[in-house]
MIKE-832126 format. One record per residue: residue in one letter; z, y, x negated of N, C-alpha, C, CB in turn. Coordinates in pm, whole numbers, plus 32768, in hexadecimal, padded with zeros to 4 digits. Glycine has a CB too. Layout:
residues N
aZYXZYXZYXZYX ...
***
This chain:
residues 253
x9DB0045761A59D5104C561949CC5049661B89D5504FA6103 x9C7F04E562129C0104D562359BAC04EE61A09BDF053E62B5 x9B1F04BC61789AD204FE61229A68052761959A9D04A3609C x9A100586617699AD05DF6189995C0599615799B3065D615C x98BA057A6188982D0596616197E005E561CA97E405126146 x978A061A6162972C0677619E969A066E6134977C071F61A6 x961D0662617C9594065A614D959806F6611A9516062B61CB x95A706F5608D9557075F605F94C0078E6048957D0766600A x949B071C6044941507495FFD93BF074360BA93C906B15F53 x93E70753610C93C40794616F935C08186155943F07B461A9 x92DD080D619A926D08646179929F090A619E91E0082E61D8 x92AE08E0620B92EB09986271938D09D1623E930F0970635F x93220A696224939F0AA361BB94220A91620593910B536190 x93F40A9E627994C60A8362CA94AD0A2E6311952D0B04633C x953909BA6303951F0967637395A6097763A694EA08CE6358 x95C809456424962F0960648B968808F764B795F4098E64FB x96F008F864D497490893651C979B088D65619774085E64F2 x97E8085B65D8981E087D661D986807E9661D97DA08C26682 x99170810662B997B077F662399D307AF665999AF0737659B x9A48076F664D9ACB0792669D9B1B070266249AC00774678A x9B83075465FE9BCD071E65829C4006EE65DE9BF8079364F9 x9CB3068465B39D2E0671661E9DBA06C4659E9D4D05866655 x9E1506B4660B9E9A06F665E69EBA06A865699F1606EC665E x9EDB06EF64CD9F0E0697647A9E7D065464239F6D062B64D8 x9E280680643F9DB7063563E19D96068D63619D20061D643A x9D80065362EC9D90069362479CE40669621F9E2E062561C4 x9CB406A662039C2A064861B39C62066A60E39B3B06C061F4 x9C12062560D19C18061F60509C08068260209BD805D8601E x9C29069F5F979BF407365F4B9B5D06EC5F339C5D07785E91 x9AE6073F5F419A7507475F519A4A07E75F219A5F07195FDB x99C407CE5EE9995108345EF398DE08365F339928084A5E94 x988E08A25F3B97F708835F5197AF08DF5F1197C808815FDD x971608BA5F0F96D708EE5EE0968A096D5F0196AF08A75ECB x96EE09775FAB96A90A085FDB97230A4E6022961809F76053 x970F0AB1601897800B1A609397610AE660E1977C0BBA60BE x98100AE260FD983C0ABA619998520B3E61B398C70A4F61BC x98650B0D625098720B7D629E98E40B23631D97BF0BC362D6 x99460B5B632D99CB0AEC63389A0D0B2763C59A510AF6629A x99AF0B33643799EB0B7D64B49A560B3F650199830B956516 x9AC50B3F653A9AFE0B3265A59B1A0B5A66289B330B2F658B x9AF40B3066849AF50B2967109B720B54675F9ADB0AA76730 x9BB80ABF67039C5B0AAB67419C800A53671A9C7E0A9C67C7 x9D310A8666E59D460A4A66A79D6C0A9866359CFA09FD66AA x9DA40A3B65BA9DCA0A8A65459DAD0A3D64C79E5E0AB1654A x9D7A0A6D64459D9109F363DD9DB00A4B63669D03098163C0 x9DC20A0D631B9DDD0A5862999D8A09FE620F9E990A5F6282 x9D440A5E61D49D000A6461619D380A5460FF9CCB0ABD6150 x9D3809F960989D5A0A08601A9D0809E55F919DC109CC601C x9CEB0A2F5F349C920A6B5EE69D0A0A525E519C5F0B1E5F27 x9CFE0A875DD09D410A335D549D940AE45D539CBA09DE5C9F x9D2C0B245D769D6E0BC25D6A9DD60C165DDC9CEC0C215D65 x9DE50BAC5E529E1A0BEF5ED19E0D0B8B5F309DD10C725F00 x9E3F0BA65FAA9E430B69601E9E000C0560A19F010B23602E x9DE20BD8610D9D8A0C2261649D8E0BE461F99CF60C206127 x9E090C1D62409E020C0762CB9DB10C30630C9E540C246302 x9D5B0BE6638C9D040C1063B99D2B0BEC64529C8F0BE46378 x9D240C3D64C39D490C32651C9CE40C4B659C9DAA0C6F650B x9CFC0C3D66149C710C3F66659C630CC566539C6A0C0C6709 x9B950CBE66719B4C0D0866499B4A0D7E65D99B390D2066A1 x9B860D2565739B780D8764FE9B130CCA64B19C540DE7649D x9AD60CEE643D9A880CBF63F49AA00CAC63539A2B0D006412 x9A9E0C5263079A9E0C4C627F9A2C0C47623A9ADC0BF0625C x99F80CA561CA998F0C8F619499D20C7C60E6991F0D0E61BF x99690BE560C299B60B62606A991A0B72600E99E80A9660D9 x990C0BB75FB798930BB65F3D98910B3B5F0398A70C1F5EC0 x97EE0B215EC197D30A865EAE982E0A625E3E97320A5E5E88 x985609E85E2B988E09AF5DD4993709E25DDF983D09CC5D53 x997C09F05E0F99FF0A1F5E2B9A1D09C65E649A1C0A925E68 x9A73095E5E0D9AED090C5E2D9B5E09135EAE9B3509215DBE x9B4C09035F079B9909075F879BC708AF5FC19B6A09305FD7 x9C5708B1600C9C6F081460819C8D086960DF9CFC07866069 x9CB3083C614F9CB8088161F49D3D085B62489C2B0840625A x9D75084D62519E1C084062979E0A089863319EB408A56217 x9DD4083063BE9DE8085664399E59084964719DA10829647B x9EAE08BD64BF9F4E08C464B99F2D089765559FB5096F648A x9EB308A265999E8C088F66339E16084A666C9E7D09076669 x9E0B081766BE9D88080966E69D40085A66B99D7308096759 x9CB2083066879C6F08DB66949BD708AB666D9CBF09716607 x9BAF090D66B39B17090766EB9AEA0983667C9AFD093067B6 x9A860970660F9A2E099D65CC99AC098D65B79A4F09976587 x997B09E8658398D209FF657A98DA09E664BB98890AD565C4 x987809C464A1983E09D263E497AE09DA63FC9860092F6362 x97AA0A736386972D0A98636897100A6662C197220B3E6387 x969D0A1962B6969D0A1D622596160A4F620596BD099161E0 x962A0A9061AA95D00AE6618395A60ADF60EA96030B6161A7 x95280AD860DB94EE0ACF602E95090B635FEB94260AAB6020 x95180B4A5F85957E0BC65F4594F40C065F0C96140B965EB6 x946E0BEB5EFE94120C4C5EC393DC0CB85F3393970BFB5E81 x94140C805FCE93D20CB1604994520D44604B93D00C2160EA x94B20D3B600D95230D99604D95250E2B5FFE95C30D4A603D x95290E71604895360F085FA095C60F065F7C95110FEA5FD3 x95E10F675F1C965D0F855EF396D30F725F1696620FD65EEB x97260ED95EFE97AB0EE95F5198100EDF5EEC97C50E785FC7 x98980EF05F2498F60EB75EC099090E2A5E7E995D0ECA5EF2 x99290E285DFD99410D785DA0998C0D485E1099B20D665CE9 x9A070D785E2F9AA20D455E549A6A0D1A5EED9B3B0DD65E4E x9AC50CBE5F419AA10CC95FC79B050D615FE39ACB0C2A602A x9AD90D6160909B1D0DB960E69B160DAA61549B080E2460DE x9B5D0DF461A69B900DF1620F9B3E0E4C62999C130E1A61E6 x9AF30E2262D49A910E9B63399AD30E8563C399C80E76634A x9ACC0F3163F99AE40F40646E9A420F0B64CE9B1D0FE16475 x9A7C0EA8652899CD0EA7655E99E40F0265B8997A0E1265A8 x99890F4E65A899570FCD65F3991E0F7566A698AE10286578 x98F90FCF670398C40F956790980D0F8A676698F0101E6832 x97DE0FBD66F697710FC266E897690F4B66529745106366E5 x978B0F54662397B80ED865DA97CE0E7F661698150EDB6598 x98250E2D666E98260DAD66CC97AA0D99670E98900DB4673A x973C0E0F674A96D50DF5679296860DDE675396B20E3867DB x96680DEE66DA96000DCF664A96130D1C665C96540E23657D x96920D41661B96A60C99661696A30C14669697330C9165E1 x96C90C4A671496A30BE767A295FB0C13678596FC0C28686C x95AC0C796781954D0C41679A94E80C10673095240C8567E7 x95300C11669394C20BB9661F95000B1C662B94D10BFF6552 x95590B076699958D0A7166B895620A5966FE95FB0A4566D0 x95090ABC676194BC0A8067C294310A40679F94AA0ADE681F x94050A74671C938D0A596720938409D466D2933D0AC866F0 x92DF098B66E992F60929668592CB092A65EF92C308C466B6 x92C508C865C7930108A8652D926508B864FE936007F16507 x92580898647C91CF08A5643991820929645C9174082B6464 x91A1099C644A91600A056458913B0A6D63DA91A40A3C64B6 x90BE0AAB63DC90AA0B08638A90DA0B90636490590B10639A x91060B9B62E0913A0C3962C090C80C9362FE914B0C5F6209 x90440C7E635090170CDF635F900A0D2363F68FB60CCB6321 x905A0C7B644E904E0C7A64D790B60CC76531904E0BF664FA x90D50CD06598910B0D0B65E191B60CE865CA90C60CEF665C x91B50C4A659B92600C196553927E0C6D64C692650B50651A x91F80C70647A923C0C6363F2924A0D2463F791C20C016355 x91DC0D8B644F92430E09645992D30E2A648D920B0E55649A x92DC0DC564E993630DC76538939F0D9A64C2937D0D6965C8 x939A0D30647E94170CDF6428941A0D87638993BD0BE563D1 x93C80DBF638D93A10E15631694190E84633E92E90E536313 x94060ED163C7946F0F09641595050EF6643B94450F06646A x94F20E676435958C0E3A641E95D80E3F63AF959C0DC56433 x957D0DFF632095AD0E0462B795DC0E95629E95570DCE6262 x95840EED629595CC0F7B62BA96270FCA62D595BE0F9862EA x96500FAC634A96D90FBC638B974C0F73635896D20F996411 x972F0F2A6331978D0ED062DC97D20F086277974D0E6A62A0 x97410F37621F97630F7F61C997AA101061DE96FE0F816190 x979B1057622B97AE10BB6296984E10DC62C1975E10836314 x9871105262DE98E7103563309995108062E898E40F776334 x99B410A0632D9A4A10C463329AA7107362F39A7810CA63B3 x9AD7106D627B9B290FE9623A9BB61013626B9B200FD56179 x9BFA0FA4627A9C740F9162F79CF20F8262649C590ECA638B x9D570FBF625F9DCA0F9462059DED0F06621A9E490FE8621D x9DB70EA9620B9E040E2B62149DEE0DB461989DD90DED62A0 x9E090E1561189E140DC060A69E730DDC605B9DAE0DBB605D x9EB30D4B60469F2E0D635FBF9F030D105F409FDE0D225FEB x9F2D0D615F209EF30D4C5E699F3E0CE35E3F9F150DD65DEC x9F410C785DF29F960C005DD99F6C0C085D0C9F4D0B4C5E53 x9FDB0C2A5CCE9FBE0C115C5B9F890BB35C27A0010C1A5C2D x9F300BC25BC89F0C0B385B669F330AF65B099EBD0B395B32 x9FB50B5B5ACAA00F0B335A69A0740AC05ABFA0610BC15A29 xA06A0A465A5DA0AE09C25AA9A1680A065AC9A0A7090D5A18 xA1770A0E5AAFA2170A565A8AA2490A995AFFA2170AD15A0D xA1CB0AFB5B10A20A0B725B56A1D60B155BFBA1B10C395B23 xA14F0AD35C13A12B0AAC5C81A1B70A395CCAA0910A6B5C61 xA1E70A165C51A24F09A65C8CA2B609D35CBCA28209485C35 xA3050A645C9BA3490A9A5C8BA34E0AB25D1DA33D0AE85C2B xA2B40B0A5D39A2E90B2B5DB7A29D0AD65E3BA2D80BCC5DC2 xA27F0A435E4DA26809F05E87A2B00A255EFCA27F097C5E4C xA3440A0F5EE8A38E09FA5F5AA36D0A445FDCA40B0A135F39 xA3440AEE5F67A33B0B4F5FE2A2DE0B366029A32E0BD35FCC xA26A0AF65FCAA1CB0AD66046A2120AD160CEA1600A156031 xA21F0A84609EA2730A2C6136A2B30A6E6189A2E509C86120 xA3390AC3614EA38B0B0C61AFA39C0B80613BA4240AB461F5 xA3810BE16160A3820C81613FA4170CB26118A34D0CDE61CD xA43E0C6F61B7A4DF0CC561A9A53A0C77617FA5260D01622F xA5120C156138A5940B9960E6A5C00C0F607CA5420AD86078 xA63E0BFE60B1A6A40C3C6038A6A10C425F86A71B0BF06050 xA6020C5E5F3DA6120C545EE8A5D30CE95EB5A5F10BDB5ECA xA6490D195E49A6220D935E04A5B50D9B5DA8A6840DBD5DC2 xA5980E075D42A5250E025CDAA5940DAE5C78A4D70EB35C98 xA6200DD65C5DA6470D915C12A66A0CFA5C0DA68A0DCA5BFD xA6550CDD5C8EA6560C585C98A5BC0C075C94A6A20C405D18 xA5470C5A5C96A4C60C1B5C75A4C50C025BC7A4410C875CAF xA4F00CA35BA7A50A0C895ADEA5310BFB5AE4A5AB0CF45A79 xA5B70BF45AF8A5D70B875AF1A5950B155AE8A60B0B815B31 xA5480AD25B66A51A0A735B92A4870A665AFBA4FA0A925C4A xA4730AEC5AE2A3E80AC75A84A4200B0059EFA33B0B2B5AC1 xA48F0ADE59E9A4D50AFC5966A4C70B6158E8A4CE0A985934 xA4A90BCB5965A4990C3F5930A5390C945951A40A0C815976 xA51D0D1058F9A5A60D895900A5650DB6597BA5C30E195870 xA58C0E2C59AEA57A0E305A37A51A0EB95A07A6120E3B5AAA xA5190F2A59A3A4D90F67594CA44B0F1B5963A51F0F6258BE xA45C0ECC58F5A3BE0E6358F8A3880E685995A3E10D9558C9 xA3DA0E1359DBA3AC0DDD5A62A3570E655A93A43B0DAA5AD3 xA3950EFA5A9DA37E0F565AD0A3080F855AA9A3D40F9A5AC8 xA2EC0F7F5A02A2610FA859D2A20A0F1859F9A2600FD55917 xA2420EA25A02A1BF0E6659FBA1720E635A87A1D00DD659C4 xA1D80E715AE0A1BE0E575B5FA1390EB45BAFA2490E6C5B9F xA14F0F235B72A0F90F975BD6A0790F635B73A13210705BD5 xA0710F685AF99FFA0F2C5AB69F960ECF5ABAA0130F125A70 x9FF60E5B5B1D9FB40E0B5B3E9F870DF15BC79FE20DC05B12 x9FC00E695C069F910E405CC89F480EDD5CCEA0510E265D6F x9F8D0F605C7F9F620FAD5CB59F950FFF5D0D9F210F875CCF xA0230FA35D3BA077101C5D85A1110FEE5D28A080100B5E64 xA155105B5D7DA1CF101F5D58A2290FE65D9FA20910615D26 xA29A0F895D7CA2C90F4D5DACA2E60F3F5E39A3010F515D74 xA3550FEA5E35A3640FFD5EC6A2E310075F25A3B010785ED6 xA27310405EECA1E9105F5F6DA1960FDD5F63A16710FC5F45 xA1940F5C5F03A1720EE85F10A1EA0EB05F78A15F0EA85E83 xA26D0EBD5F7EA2990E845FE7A2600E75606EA2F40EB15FF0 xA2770F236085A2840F4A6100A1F20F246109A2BC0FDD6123 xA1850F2F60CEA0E60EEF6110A0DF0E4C6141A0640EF86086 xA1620E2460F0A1980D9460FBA1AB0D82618CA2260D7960A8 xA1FB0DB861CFA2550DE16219A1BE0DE362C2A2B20E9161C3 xA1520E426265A10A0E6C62C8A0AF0DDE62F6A0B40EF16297 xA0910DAD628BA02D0D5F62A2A0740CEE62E59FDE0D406228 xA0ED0CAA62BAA1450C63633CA1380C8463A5A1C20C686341 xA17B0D1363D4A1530D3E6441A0F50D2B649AA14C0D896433 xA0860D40646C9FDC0D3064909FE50C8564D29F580D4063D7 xA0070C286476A01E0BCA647CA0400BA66502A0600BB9642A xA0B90BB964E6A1210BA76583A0D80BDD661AA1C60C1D6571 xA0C70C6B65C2A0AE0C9D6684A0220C21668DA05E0D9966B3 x9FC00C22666F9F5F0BD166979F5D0B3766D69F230BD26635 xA0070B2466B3A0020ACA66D9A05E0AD26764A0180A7A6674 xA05B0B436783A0B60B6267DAA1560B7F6803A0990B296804 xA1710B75677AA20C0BC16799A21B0C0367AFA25D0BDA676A xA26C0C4967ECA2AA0CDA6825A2C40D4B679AA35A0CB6687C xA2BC0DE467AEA2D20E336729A36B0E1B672AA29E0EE36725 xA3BE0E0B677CA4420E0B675AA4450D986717A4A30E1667C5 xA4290D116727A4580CC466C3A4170CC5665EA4670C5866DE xA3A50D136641A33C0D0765C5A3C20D54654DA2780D7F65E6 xA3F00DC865B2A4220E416556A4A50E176519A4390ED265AC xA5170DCC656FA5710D9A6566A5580D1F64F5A5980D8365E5 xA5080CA1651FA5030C696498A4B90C9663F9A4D10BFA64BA xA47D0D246425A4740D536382A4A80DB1636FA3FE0D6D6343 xA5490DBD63B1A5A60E056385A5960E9763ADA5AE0DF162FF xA5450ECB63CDA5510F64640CA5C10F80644CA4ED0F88646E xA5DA10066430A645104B6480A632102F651DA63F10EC6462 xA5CE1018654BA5BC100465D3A52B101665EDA612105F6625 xA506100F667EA4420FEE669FA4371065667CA3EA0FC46750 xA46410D866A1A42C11746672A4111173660DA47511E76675 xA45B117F65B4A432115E6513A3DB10FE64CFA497113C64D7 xA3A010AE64F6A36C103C650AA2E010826545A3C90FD46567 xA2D9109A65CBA24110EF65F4A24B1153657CA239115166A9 xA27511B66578A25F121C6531A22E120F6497A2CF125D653E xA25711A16462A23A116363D3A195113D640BA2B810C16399 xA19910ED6457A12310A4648BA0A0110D64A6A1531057651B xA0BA118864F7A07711DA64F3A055123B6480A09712016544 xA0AB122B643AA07512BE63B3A04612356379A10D134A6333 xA01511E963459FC5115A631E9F2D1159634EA01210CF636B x9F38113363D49EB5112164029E8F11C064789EB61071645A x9EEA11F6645C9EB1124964AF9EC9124B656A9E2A122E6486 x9EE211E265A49EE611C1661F9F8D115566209E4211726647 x9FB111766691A022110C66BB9FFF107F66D4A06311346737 xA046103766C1A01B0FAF66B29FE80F92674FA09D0F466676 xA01C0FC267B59FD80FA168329F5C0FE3683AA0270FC268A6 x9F29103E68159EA8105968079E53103767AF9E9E10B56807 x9EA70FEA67379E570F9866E29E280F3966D89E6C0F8966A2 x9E570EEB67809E2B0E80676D9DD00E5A67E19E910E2F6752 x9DD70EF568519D810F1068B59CE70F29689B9DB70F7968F1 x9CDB0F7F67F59C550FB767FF9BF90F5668039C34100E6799 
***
């Protein structure tokens, strides 16, 4: 596992960065003391937070509030941007992270407050542009790509396996099981603690793999086939009442 540092006490409310992570690299669970702002280029990684996990795929963005416990799992090469931002400079956002569609006016905010240089004033020609960005940010289109991961030790162990693979052959009564609950229990505790239920925590299971895969370039037939769909039709069609768009246009915009 990689660890992370980053200069917080950096004067300028946002500062910027630009890297390229390799295939297979983990950093440590880490915080900071300011919103991130967690763009991808290309490439894919996945977020994980104590409350959920959060695929992020090219040109969509993660926004990670200060002090939120996170590690990073790159499934690809991948070329990203980080905005960090002082949390007294930002208005009203959500506690939780999320998931943003970057808009074409959103990406151009951000190439050009990376263009400029560093040490600048909230009153100058950067710190309105960076004021405008924060904005849109706030602004932005939040993308379905979070699964809720219980906090109850029991139930999170229970369903480990599926992180991983969605369509492994295991029922609700076989999660009871695993967290030594009646399957009754399992059923009330479960939606209580993620918020959905079983079956629609799957299938988001299901989605966010998905997301996964295509980005990394698999084909929808084998995406659909290894998470068990009746076939790619069923598979787009799930995919589209989700995000709205077919996965080939989802990964065009």
């Amino acid at each position: 596992m990689r660890q992370t540092k980053f200069p917080e006490e950096h004067p300028d409310p946002i500062i910027s960065y630009v890297g390229t992570e390799p295939a297979g690299a983990v950093t440590r669970p880490h915080a900071h003391g300011r919103a991130q702002l967690f763009h991808i280029l290309r490439g894919s990684v996945t977020v994980a937070t104590q409350g959920g996990s959060f695929v992020v795929p090219p040109e969509r963005a993660i926004f990670i509030p200060p002090g939120v416990l996170h590690h990073s799992s790159y499934h690809t090469e991948t070329e990203v941007r980080f905005l960090y931002m002082r949390p007294e400079g930002l208005p009203a956002m959500p506690e939780e992270p999320f998931v943003v569609q970057v808009t074409a006016l959103l990406r151009e905010l951000i190439l050009a407050f990376m263009a400029c240089a560093p040490d600048y004033d909230t009153g100058d020609a950067t710190g309105r542009l960076a004021a405008v960005l924060v904005d849109q940010i706030a602004a932005s289109h939040v993308a379905p790509l979070h699964l809720p991961i219980p906090e109850e030790p029991r139930l999170r162990e229970a369903i480990r396996p599926l992180i991983e693979n969605p369509a492994a052959g295991l029922s609700a009564a076989d999660l009871a099981g695993r967290a030594n609950l009646s399957l009754r229990s399992f059923e009330r505790h479960f939606p209580a603690a993620t918020g959905l239920s079983f079956r629609a925590w799957r299938r988001q299971a299901k989605l966010m793999k998905a997301v996964e895969w295509l980005s990394q370039g698999m084909a929808v037939g084998e995406v659909s086939d290894r998470l068990g769909y009746e076939g790619p039709s069923a598979f787009v069609a799930t995919f589209k009442k989700s995000f709205g768009v077919t996965p080939g246009r989802y990964f065009s915009r």
